[in-house]
Steps between C-alpha positions, in 0.01 A plus 500: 500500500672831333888468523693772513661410175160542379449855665794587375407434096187671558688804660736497216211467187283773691849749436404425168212619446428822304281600837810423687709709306291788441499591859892450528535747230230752657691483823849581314325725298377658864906493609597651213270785520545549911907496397444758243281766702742435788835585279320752346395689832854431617632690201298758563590573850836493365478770225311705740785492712764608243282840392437582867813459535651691207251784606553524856856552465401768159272673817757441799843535362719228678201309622630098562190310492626126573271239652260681666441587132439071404364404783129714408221240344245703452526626149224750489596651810843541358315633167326757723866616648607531206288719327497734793877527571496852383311607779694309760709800651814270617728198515362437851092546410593297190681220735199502771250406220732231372525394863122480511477304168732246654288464803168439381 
């Protein structure tokens, strides 16, 4: 008859194991990596936000962008505003796109 003492030694030696502890690290190593892109895409966004912002209000003089501004995800779409804000004719065209942005 197997104990559970007995399980429980067996449980402990098989943490042991270079097997064991190979695929602990490749999961943390997974973690790690997943943490990384995430932060990274995070940042991102976040500098993205700044220069549209510094350049909306360098096109649109008194322009307040405030969270309508953080609340867009979508970093290429904010890209593509971006490098087209010189052809957006006006504060309310440029706040109807962001509006858009927010909604999809």
């Amino acid at each position: 008859m197997i104990t559970v003492g007995a399980i429980m030694d067996l449980s402990h030696i098989l943490k042991e194991t270079p097997f064991y502890q190979s695929i602990l690290e490749e999961g943390r190593e997974e973690g790690r990596k997943e943490a990384y892109e995430k932060s990274f895409e995070e940042g991102r966004r976040r500098m993205m936000i700044k220069m549209f912002r510094e350049f909306a209000v360098k096109r649109f003089p008194g322009l307040e962008l405030g969270a309508e501004l953080e609340q867009v995800c979508d970093v290429e779409a904010l890209k593509q505003l971006f490098l087209n804000l010189d052809q957006i004719p006006d504060e309310a065209t440029l706040r109807a796109r962001l509006a858009a942005l927010i909604a999809v």
